[in-house]
C-alpha positions, 0 to 999 in steps of 0.5 A: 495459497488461497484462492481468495487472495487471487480474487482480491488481486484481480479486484484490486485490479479491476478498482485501481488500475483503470483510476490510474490510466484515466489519462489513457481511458478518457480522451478530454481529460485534460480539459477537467479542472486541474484539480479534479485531474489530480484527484483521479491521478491518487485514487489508485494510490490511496486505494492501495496505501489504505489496504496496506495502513489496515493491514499494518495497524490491525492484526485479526487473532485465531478466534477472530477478533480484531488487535491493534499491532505495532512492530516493525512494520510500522517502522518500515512504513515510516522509513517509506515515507521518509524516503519518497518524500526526501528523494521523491522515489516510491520504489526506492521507499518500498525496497527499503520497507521491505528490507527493514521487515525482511532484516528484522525478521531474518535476525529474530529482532521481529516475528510475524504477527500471530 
């Protein structure tokens, strides 16, 4: 495992979850415009939905170069989002995401991406 990827996860956390627990940091949040309250409420979300869109859409080969991919993934993406918007539940989304990558990939209907 890379060290990197530790520091990515503490930045994650340093950027996302204190935008989340905004109701918990600021003691007259729910004096702000309702619209500015909702605003704050997705940062967090948004954040964590762009960095996986990225790593879903593109691919970065051995030499470096960025390609556009499509597999499974985006399958198992468009199964979560079908399944959060139709039961309103995102772990009930991302369980059946990633039970579609792990199925394709334990069957051989899919590999990793090189």
């Amino acid at each position: 495992m890379s060290t990197q990827l530790v520091l990515l996860a503490v930045l994650m956390f340093v950027v996302t979850y204190p935008s989340r627990a905004v109701g918990l940091l600021a003691p007259a949040i729910d004096r702000l415009p309702r619209v500015v309250f909702d605003y704050l409420q997705l940062v967090g979300p948004a954040v964590l939905a762009a960095l996986a869109a990225v790593n879903v859409i593109v691919i970065v080969d051995q030499a470096g170069s960025p390609r556009f991919h499509i597999g499974v993934e985006w399958l198992s993406v468009i199964a979560c989002l079908v399944i959060v918007w139709w039961r309103r539940n995102l772990l009930l989304g991302l369980i059946a995401a990633v039970a579609i990558v792990v199925v394709a990939r334990a069957t051989g209907i899919a590999s990793l991406p090189v």
